[in-house]
C-alpha positions as CSV (number, residue, x, y, z in Angstrom):
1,X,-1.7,-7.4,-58.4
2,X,-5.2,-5.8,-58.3
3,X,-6.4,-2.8,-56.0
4,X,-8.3,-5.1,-54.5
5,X,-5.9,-7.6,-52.9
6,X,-3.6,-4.8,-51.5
7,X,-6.2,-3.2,-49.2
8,X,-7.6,-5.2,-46.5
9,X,-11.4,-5.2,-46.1
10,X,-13.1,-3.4,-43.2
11,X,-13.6,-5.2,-39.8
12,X,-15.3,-4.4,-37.2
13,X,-13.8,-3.3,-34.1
14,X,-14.7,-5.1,-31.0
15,X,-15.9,-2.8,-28.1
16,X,-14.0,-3.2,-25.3
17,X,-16.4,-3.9,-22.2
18,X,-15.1,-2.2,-18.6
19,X,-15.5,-5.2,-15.8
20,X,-14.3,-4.4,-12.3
21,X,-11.2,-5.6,-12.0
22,X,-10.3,-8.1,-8.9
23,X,-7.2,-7.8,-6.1
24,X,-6.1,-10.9,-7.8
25,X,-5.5,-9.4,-11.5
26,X,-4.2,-5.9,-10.4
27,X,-1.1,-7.8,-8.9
28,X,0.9,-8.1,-6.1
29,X,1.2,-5.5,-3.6
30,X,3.2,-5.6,-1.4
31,X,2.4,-5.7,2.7
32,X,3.9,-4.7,5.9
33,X,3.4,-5.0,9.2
34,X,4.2,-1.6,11.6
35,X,4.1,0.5,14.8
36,X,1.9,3.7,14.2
37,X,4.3,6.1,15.4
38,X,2.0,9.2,14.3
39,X,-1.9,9.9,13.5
40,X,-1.8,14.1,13.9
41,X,-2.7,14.8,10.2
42,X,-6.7,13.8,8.6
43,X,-6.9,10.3,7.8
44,X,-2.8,9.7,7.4
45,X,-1.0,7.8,9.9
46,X,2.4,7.2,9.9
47,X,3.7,4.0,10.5
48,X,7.3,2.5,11.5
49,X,8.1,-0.8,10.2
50,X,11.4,-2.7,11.6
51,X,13.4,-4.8,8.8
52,X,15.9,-7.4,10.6
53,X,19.1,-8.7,7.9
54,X,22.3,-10.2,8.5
55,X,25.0,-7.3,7.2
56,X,26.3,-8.7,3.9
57,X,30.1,-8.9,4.9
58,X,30.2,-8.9,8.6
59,X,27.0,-11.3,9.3
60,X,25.8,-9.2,12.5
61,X,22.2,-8.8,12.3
62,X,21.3,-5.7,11.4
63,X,17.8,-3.8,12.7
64,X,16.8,-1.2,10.0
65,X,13.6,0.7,10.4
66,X,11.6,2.8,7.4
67,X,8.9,5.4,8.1
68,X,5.5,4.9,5.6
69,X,2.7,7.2,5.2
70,X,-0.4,5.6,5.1
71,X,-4.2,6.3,4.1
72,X,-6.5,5.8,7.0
73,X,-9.8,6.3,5.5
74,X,-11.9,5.9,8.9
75,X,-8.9,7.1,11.5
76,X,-9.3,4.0,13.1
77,X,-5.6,3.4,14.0
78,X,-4.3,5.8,17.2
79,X,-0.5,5.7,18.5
80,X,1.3,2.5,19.4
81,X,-1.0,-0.1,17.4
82,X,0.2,-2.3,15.1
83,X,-1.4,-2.6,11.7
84,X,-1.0,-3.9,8.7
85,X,-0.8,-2.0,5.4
86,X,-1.1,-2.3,1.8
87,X,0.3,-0.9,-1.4
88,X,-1.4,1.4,-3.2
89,X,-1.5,3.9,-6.0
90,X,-0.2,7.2,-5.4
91,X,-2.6,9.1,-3.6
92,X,-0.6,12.5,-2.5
93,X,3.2,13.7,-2.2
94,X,4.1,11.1,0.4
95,X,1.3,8.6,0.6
96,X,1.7,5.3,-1.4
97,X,0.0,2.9,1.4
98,X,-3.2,2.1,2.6
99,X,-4.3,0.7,6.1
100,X,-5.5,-2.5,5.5
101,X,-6.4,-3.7,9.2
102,X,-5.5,-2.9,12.8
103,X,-4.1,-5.8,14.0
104,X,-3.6,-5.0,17.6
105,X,-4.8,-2.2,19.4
106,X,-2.5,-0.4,22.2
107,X,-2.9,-0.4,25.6
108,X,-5.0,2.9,26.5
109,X,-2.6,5.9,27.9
110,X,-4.1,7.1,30.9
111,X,-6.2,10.6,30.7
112,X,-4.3,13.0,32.7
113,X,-6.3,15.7,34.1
């Protein structure tokens, strides 16, 4: 065997070009529908989604509820609506979601003077 069969010629490396990449090839995230049950903080709302499941021995129906804090970019959501929200990267301690639409707005409180 020569020197020249054991090393492997020099190629070109291709470079890798940055495209935007799509909803549809980061994956699925996941989506949930909830009451906004607080909107104190800057652009964070928390929202309350209910979860309904027979209990695994028993069979009752079971209501569970889970509290998510979500990003709200504009602070377009207020108390009592219900919105939908999408997953999302990390973006502080609590915060993995992101507002993704209002679906339905709540009935205004009255102003009391």
């Amino acid at each position: 065997m020569s020197e020249a069969t054991l090393t492997a010629p020099p190629t070109a490396t291709p470079t890798p070009t940055t495209t935007p990449v799509t909803p549809a090839e980061r994956g699925h995230r996941k989506e949930r529908l909830g009451k906004v049950i607080a909107a104190k903080m800057t652009k964070t709302i928390v929202v309350q989604v209910q979860r309904r499941f027979p209990h695994p021995q028993y069979k009752k129906v079971i209501t569970a509820y889970s509290k998510f804090y979500a990003h709200d970019e504009k602070s377009e959501a207020k108390v009592g609506d219900l919105v939908l929200i999408r997953e999302t990267r990390p973006l502080s301690k609590l915060k993995r979601w992101r507002l993704t639409q209002v679906v339905e707005k709540s009935a205004e409180a009255p102003v009391v003077v």
